[in-house]
C-alpha positions as CSV (number, residue, x, y, z in Angstrom):
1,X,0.0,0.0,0.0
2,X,2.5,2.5,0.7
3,X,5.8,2.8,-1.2
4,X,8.8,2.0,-0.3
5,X,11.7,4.8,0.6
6,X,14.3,3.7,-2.8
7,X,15.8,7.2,-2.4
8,X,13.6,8.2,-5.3
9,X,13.6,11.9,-6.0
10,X,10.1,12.3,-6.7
11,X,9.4,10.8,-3.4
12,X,11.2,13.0,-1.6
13,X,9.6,15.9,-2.8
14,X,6.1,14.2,-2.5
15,X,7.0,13.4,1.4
16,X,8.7,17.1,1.7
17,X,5.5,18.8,0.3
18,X,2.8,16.7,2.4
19,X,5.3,16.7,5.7
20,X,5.0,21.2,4.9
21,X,1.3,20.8,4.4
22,X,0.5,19.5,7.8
23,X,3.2,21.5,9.3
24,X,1.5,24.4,7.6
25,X,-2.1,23.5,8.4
26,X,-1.0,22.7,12.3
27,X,0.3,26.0,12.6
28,X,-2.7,27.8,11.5
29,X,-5.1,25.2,13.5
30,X,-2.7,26.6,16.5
31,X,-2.3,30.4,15.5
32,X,-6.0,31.0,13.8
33,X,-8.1,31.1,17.2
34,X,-5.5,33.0,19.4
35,X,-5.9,35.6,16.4
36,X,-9.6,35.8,16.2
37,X,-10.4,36.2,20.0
38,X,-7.5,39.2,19.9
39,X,-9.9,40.6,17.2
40,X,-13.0,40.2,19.8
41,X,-14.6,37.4,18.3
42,X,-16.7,35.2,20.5
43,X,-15.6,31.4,21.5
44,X,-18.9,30.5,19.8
45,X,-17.7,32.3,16.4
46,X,-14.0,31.2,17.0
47,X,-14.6,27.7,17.2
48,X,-17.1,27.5,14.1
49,X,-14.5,29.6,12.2
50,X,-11.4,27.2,13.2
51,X,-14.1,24.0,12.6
52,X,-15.1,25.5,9.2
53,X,-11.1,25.8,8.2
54,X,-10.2,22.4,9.6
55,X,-13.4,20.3,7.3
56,X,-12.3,22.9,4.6
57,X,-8.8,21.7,4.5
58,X,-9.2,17.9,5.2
59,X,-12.4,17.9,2.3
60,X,-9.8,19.4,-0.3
61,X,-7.1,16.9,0.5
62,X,-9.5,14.3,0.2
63,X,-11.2,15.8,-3.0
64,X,-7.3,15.9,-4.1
65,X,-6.5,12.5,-3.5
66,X,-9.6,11.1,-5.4
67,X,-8.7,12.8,-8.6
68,X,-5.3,12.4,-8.6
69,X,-6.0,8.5,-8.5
């Protein structure tokens, strides 16, 4: 099922760009309600904002993943 680490180039970048992804999508999961609640917004509006970006993100990787099949 998953392939096997030969040193291969394009699987390097492939790991690289996913490992960035999360990194990237960690960081704002993190960052994103700190931010909103400094602008005022209420812990009602900050967590359907940070839920909303979460699904938003995981529906696109998944929408991804089925075309690129």
């Amino acid at each position: 099922m998953f392939p096997k680490m030969t040193g291969d180039s394009d699987l390097r970048r492939v790991l690289l760009a996913r490992s960035l992804r999360a990194f990237g999508d960690g960081y704002v999961a993190i960052l994103l309600p700190f931010y909103l609640v400094r602008l005022g917004f209420e812990p009602t509006a900050v967590g359907a904002i940070t839920t909303a970006t979460l699904l938003g993100s995981a529906f696109a990787t998944l929408a991804l993943g089925r075309f690129a099949q």
